[in-house]
N, C-alpha and C positions, 0 to 999 in steps of 0.2 A: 229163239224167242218163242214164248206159248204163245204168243195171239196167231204164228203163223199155224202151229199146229192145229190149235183148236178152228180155225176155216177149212182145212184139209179134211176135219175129223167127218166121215159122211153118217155114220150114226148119229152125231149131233145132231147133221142138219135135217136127217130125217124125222129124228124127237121133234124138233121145234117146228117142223111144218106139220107136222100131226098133230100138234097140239094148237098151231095158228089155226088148223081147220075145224079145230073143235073135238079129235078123233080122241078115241083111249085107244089104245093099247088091244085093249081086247077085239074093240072093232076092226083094227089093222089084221088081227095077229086071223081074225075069223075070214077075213077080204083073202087075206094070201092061203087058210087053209092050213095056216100051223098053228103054234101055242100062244099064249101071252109069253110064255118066258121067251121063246126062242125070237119074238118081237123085241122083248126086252136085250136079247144077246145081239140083236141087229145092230138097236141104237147104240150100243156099247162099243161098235164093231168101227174099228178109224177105216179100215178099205171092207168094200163089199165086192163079190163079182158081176159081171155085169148083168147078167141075165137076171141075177137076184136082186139089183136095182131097178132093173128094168120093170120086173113084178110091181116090189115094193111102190114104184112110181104112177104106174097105171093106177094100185091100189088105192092112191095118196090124190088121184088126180093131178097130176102133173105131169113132166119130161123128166126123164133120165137124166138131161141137162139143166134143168132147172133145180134139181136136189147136188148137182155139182157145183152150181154154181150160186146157190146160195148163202147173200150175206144175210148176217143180222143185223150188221150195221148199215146197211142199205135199206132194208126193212125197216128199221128203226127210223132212218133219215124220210123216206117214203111216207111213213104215216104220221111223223111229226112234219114234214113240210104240206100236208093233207088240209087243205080248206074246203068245206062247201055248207050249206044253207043251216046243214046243224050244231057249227058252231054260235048262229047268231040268231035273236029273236026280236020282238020288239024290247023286252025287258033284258036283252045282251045275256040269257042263260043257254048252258050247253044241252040240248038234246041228243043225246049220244045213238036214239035209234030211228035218225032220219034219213042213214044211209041205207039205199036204193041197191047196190051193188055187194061183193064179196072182196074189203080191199084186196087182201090174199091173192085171190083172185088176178088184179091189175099188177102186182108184186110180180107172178110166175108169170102174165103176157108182158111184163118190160123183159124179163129176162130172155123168155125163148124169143123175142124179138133181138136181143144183145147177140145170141148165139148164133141165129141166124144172119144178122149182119157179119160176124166175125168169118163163116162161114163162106159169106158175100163175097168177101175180102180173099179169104183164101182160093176159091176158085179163081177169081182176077186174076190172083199174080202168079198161080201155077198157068193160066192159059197165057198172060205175059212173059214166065220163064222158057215156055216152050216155045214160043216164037224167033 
């Protein structure tokens, strides 16, 4: 099935959160200290090692986990299920720059919160297997 590939694919999900954040390419490729191309060879790139995500993540502002486990269909769901003061006015028009915050932002702290509950979980039942 592609759709399960293309979630696995971690170059993707690097393009798309560098571009949620606003980043090019060139900005990434100068944060890590390489090329634009060899940035371009990243996001093209389905596995990365860990230490070079690990960079790439710091670079990007985020976890290591959080570029793992990004959806875009959760992202998607996220900012369309998103309500607050700038959708509505007295004349019911949208003001799209009333937001206070960086959603992005609230995106990567649900997730490293996800991580770390699963995390949660995993310590539990290794200290309940050992029992």
């Amino acid at each position: 099935m592609e759709t399960a590939t293309k979630q696995n694919h971690i170059g993707r999900k690097i393009s798309r959160i560098r571009e949620l954040r606003g980043m090019k390419q060139e900005t990434l490729a100068e944060e890590l200290g390489i090329s634009q191309q060899a940035v371009s060879k990243i996001e093209q790139s389905e596995k990365i090692e860990g230490d070079k995500l690990e960079q790439v993540a710091k670079a990007l502002g985020v976890t290591k986990e959080a570029i793992e486990n990004f959806s875009e269909e959760l992202a998607i769901n996220y900012f369309n299920n998103f309500y607050d003061n700038s959708f509505s006015n007295s004349q019911g028009t949208f003001h799209p720059n009333n937001c206070t915050f960086n959603p992005l932002d609230k995106v990567v702290e649900l997730y490293e919160r996800l991580v770390q509950a699963e995390k949660d979980k995993i310590e539990y039942l290794e200290k309940l297997l050992k029992k």
